[in-house]
Backbone as a ProteinNet text record, in pm:
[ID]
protein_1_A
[PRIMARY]
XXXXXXXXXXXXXXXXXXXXXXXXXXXXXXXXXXXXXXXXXXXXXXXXXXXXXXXXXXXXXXXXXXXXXXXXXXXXXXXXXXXXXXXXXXXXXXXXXXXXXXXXXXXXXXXXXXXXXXXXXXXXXXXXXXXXXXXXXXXXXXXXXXXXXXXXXXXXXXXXXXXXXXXXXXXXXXXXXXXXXXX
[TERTIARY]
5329.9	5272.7	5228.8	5185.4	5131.3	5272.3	5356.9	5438.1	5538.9	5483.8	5526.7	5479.2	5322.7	5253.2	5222.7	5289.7	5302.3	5425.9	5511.9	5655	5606.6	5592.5	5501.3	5420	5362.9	5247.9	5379.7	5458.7	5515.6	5599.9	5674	5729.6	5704.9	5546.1	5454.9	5428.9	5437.6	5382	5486.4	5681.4	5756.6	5775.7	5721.6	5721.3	5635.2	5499.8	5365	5428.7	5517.6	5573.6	5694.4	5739.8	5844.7	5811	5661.7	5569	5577.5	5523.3	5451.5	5574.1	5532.1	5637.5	5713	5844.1	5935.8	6047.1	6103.3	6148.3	6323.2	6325.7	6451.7	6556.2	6635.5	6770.4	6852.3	7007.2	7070.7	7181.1	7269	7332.5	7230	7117.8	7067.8	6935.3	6980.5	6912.5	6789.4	6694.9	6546.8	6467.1	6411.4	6348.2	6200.8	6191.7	6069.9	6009	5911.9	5818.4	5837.8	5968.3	6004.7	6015.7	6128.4	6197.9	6045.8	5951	5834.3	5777.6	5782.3	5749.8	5869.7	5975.2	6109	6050.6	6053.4	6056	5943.9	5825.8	5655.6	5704.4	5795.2	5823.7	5893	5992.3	6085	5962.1	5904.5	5834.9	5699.5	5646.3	5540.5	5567	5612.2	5709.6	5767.7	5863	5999.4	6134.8	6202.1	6323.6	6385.1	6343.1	6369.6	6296.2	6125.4	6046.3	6048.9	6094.1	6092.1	6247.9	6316.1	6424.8	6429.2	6318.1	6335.9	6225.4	6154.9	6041.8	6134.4	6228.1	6317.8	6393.3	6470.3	6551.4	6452.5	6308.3	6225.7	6225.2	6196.4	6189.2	6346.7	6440	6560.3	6560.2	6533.5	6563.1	6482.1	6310.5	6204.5	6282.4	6377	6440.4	6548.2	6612.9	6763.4	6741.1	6578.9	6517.6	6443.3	6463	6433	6331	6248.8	6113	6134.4	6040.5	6074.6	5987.2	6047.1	6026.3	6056.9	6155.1	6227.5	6146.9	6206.5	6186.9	6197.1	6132.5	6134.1	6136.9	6055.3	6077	6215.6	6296.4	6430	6436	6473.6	6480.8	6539.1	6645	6711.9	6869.3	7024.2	7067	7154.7	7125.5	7173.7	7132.1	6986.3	6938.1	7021.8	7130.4	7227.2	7347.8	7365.6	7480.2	7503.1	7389.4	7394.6	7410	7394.2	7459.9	7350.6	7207.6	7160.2	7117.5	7223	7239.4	7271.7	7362.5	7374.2	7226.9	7210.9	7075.3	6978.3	6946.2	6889.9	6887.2	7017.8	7073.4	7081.8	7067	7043.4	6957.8	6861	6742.5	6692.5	6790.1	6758.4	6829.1	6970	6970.3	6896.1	6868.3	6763.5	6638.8	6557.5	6455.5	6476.7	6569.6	6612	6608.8	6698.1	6724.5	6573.4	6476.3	6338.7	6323.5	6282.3	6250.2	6280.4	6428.7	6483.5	6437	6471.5	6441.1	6311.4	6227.8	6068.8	5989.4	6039.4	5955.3	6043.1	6102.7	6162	6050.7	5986.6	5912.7	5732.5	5670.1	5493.3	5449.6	5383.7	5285.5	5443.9	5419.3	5492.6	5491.1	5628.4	5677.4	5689.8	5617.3	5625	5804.6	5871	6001.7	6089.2	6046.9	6135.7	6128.3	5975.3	5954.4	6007.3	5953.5	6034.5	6212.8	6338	6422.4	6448.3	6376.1	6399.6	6369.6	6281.4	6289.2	6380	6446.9	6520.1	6642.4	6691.1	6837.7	6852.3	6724.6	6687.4	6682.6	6619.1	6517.7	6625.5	6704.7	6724.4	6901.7	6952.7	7091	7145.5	7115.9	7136	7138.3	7054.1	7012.4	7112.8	7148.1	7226.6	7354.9	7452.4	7552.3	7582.8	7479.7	7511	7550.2	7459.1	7404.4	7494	7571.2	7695.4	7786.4	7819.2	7954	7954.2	7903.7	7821.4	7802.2	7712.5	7686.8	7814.9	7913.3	8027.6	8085.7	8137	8254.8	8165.1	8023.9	7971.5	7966.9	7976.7	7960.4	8056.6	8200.5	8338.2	8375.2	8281.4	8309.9	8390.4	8416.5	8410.5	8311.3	8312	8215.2	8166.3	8218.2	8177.7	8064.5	8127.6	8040.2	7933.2	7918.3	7778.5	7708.1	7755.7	7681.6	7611.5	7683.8	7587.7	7522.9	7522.4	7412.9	7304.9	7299.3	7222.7	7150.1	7186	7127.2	6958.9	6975	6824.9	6750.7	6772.5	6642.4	6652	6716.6	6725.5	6531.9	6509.8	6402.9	6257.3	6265.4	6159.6	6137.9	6303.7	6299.6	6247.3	6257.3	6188.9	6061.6	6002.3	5847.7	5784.5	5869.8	5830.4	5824.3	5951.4	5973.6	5881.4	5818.8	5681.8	5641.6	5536.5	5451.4	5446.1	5547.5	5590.5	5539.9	5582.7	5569.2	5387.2	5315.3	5197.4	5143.6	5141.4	5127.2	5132.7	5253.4	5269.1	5181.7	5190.1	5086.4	4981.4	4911.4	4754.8	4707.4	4850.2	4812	4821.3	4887.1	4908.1	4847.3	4707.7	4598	4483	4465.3	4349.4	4381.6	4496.4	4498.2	4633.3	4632	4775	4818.3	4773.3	4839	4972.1	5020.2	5182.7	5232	5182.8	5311.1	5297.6	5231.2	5215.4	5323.4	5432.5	5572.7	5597.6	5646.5	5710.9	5674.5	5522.2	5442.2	5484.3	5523	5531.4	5636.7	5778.7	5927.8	5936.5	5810.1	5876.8	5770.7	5697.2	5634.3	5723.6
-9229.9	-9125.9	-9007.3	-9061.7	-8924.9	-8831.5	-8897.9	-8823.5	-8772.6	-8766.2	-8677.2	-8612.6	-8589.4	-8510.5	-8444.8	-8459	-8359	-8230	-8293.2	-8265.9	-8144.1	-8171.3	-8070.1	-7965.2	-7993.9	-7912.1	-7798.2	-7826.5	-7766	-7693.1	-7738.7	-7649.9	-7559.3	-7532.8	-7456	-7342.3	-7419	-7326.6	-7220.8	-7290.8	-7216.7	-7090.8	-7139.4	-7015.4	-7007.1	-7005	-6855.9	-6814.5	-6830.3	-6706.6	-6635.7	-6685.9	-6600	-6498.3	-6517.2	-6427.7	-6303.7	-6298.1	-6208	-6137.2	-5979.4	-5847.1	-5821.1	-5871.4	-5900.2	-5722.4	-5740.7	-5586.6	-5608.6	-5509.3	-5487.7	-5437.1	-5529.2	-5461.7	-5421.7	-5357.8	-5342.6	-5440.4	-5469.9	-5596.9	-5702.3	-5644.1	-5740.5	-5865.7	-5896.1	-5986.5	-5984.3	-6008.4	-5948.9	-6022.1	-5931.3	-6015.1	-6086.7	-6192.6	-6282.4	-6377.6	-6446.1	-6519.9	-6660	-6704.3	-6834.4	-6892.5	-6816	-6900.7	-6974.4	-6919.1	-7006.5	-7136	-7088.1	-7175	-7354.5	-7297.5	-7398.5	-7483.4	-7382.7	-7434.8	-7562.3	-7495	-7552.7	-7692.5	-7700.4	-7852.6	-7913.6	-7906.6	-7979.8	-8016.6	-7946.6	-7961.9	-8052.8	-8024.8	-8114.2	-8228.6	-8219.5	-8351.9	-8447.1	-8434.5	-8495.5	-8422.9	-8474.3	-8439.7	-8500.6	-8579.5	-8644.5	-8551.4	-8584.3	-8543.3	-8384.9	-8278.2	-8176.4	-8118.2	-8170.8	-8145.7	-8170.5	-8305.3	-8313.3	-8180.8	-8144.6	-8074.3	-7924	-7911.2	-7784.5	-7835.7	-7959.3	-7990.2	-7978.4	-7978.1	-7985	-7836.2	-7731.9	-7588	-7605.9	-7602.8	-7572.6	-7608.1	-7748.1	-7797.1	-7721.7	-7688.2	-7610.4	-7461.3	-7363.9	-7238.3	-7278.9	-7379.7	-7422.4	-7437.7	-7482.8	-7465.4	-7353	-7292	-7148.4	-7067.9	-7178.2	-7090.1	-6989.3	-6885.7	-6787.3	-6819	-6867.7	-6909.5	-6849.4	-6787.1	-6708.7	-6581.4	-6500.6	-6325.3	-6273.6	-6195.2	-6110	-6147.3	-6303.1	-6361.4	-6388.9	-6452.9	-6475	-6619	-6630.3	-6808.2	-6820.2	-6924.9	-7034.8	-7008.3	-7053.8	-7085.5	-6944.6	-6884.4	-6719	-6688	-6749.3	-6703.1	-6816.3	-6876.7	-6912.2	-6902.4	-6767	-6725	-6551.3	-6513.1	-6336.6	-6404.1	-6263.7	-6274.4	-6334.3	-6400.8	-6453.8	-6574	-6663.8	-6797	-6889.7	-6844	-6925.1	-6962.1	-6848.6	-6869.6	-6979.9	-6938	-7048	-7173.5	-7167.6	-7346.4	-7421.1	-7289.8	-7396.1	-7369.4	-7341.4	-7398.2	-7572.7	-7605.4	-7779.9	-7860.4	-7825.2	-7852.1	-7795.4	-7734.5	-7636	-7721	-7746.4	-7809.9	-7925.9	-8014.3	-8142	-8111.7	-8065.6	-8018.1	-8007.2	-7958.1	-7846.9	-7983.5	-8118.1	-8234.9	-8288.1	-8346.7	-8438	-8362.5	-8247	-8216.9	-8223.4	-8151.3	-8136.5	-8278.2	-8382.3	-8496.3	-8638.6	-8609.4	-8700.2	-8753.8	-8732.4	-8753.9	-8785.4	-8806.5	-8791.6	-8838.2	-8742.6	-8642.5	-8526.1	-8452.1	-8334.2	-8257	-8223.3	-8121.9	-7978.9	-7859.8	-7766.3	-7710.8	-7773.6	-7691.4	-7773.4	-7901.7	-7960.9	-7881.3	-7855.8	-7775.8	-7627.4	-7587.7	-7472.8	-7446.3	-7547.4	-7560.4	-7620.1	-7663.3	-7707	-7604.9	-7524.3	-7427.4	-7298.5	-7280.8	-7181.8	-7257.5	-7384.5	-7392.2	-7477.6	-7505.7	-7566.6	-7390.4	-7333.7	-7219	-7103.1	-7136	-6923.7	-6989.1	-7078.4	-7095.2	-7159.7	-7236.1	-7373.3	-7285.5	-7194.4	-7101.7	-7002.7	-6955.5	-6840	-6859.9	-6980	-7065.1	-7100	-7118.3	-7125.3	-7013.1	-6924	-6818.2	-6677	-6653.9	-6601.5	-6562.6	-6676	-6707.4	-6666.7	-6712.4	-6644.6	-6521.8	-6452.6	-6294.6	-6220.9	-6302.4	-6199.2	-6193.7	-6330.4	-6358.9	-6261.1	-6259.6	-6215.7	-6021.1	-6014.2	-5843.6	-5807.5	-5873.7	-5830.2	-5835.9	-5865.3	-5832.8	-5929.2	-5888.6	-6035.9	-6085.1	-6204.1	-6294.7	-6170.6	-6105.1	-6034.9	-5921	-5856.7	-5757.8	-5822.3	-5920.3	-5967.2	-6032.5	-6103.3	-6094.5	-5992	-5881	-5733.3	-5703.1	-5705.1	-5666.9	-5750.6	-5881.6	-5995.7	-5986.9	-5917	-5873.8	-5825.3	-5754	-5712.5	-5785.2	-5933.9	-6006.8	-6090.3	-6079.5	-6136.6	-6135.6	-6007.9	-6011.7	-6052.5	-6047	-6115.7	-6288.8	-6339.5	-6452.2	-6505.1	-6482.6	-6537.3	-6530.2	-6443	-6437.5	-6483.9	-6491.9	-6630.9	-6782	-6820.8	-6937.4	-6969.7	-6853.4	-6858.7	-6908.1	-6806.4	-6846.4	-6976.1	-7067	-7172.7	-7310	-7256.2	-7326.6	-7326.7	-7236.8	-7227	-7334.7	-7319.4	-7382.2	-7472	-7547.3	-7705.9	-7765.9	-7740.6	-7776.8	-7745.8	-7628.3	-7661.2	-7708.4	-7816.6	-7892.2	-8025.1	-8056.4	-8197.1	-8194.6	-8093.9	-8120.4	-8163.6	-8055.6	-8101.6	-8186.8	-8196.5	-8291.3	-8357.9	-8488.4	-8571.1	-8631.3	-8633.4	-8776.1	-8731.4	-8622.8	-8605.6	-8636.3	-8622.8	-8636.5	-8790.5	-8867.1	-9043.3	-9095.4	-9060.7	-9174.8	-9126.3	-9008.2	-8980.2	-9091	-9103.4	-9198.7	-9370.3	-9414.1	-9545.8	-9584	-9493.5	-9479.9	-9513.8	-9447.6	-9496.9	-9636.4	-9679.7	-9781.9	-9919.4
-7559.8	-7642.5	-7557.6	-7442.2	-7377.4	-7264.7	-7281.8	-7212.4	-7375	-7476.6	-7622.4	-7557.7	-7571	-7584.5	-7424.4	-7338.4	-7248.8	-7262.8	-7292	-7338.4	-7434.3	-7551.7	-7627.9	-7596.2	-7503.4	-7412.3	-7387.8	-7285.6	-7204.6	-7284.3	-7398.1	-7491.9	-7563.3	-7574.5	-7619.2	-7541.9	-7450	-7272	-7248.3	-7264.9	-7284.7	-7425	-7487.9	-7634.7	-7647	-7564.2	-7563.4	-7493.6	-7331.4	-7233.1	-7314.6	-7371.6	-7466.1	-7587.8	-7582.8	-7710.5	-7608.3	-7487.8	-7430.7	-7415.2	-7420.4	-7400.8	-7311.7	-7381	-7268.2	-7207.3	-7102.7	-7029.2	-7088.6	-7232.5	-7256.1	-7133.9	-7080.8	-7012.2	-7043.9	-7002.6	-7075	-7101	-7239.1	-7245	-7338	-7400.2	-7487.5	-7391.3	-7295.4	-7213.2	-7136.6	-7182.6	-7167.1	-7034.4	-7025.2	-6868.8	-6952.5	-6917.9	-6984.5	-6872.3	-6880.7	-6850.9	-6859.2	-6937.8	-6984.2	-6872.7	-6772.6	-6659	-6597.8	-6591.6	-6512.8	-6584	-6685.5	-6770.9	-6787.4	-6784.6	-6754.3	-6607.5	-6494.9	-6335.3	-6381.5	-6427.1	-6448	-6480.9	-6595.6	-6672.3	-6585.5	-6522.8	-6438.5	-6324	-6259.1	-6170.3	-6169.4	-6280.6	-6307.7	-6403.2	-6510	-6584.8	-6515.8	-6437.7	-6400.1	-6439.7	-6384.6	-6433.2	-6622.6	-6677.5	-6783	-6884.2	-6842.3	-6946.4	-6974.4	-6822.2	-6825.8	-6883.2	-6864.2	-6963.5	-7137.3	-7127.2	-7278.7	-7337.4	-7292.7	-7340.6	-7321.3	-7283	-7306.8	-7431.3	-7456.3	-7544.8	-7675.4	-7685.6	-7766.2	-7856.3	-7752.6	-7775.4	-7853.2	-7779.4	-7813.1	-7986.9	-8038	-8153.7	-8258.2	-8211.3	-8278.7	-8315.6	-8191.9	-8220.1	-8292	-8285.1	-8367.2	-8526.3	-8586.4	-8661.1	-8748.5	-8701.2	-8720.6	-8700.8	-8582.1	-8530	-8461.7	-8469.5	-8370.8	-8255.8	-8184.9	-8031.3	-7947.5	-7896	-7793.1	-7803.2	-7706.2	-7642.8	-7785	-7802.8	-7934.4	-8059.1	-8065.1	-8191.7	-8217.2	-8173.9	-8196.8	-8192.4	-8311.5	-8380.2	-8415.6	-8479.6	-8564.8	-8476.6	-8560.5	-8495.4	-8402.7	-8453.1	-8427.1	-8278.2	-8223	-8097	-8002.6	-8018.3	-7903.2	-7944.5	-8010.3	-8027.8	-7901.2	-7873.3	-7764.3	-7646.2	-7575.6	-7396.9	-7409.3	-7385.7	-7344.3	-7361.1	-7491.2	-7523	-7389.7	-7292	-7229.2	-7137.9	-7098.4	-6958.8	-7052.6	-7153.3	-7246	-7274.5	-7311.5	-7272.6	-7133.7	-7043.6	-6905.1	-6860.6	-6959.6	-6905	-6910.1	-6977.2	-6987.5	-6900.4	-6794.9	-6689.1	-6590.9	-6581.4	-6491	-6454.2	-6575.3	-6588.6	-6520	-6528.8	-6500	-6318.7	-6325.4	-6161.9	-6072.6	-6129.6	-6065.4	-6076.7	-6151.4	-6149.3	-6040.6	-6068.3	-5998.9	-5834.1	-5793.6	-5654.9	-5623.8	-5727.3	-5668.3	-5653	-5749.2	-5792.9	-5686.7	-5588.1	-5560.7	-5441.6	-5400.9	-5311.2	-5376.1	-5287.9	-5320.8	-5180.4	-5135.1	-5226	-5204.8	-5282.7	-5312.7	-5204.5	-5163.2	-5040.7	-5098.3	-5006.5	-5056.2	-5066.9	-4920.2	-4963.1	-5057.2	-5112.2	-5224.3	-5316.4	-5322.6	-5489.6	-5436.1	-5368.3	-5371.6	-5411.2	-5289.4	-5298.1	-5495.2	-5556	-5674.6	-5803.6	-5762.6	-5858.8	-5832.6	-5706.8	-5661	-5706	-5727.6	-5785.7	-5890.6	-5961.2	-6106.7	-6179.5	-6146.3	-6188.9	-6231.4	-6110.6	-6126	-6092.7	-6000.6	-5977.9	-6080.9	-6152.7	-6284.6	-6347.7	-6368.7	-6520.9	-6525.9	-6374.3	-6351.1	-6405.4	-6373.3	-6369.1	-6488	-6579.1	-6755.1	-6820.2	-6776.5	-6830.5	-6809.5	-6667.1	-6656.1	-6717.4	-6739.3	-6815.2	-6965.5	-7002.6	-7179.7	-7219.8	-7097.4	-7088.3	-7084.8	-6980.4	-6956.5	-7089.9	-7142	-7277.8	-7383	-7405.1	-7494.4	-7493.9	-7386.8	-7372.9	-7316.6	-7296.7	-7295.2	-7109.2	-7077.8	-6869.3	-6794.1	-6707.5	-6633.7	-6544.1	-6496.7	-6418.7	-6324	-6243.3	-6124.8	-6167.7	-6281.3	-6408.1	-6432.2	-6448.9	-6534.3	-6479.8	-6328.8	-6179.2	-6105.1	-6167.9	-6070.7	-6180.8	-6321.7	-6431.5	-6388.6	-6356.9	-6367.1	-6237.6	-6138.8	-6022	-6019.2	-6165.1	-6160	-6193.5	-6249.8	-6263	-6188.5	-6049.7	-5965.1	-5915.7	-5871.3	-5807.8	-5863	-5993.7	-6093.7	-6126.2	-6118.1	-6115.6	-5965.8	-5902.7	-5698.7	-5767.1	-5856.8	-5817.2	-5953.3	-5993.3	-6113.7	-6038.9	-5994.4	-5969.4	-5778	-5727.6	-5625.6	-5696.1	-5798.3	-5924.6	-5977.8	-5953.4	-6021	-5911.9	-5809.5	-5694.7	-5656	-5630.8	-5658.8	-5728.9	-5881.5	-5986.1	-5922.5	-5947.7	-5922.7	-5805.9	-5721	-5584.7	-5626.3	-5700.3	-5736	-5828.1	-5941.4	-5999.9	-5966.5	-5890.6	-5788.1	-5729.6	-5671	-5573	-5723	-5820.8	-5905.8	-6055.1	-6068.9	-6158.8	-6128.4	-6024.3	-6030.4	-6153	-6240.7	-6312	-6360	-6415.6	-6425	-6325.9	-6185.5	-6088.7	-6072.3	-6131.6	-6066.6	-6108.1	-6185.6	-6201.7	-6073.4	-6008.7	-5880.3	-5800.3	-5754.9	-5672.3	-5740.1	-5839.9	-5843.9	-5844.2	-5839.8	-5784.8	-5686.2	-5590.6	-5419.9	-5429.9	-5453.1	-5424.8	-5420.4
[MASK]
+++++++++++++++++++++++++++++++++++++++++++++++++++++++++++++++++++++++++++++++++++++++++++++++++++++++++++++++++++++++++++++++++++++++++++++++++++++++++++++++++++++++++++++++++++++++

């Protein structure tokens, strides 16, 4: 029950950062607050629970909440260029897990290395491909558009890294499956 109700937490956590006023780019694809919010779950969840707590959001917007950047809900918000980055955010999540949580006590460059290719490379890698087919480019086109949230995502997924270590110093108990894996 309590790993529902973390799961939940974190899906919440992801659509309050998707409330807050996100930086229209051009191409439809908005710079938001989510990606930290994604790294946060993989990282402090696990890889399982922090993926399901993305698969959670996902089903709540597939539903027709407005959850996403600009109030954008039901099944229409993973249909734009920015359906894909969206959908990988639930490998993403998984990834920031599986790397950050493989160890205890928690290594700063796991978590780091885990939200830099859960976070922003996983997300990138979905999310590409979608943008290009969706706004007519090719891969290389929608790699140099995507360039500019290059530098926002690093300082989200810091931000992220932060987080996690000063919640594994004052409140462990999410990270204790990591710790009874290696035991």
């Amino acid at each position: 029950m309590r790993s529902i109700a973390q799961m939940a937490m974190f899906a919440a956590l992801v659509a309050v950062l998707g409330q807050l006023p996100a930086i229209p780019l051009a191409g439809g694809v908005p710079i938001t607050l989510q990606t930290l919010g994604v790294i946060l779950a993989g990282a402090v969840l696990g890889p399982w629970r922090g993926a399901g707590a993305i698969v959670l959001l996902h089903v709540l917007v597939a539903a027709g909440l407005p959850l996403l950047a600009h109030g954008s809900g039901g099944l229409g918000a993973f249909a734009g260029p920015s359906a894909g980055f969206a959908l990988g955010w639930i490998p993403g999540a998984f990834l920031v897990g599986l790397i950050t949580q493989a160890s205890w006590p928690l290594r700063l460059w796991r978590t780091i290395t885990g939200a830099v290719l859960g976070g922003i490379v996983v997300v990138y890698a979905c999310g590409l491909p979608v943008m290009a087919f969706q706004m007519g480019l090719d891969l290389q086109q929608a790699a140099l558009i995507n360039l500019a949230f290059l530098p926002g995502d690093l300082v989200k997924a810091g931000i992220a890294v932060a987080l996690t270590h000063s919640l594994a110093r004052a409140y462990p108990a999410p990270f204790t499956h990591a710790r009874r894996r290696r035991q």
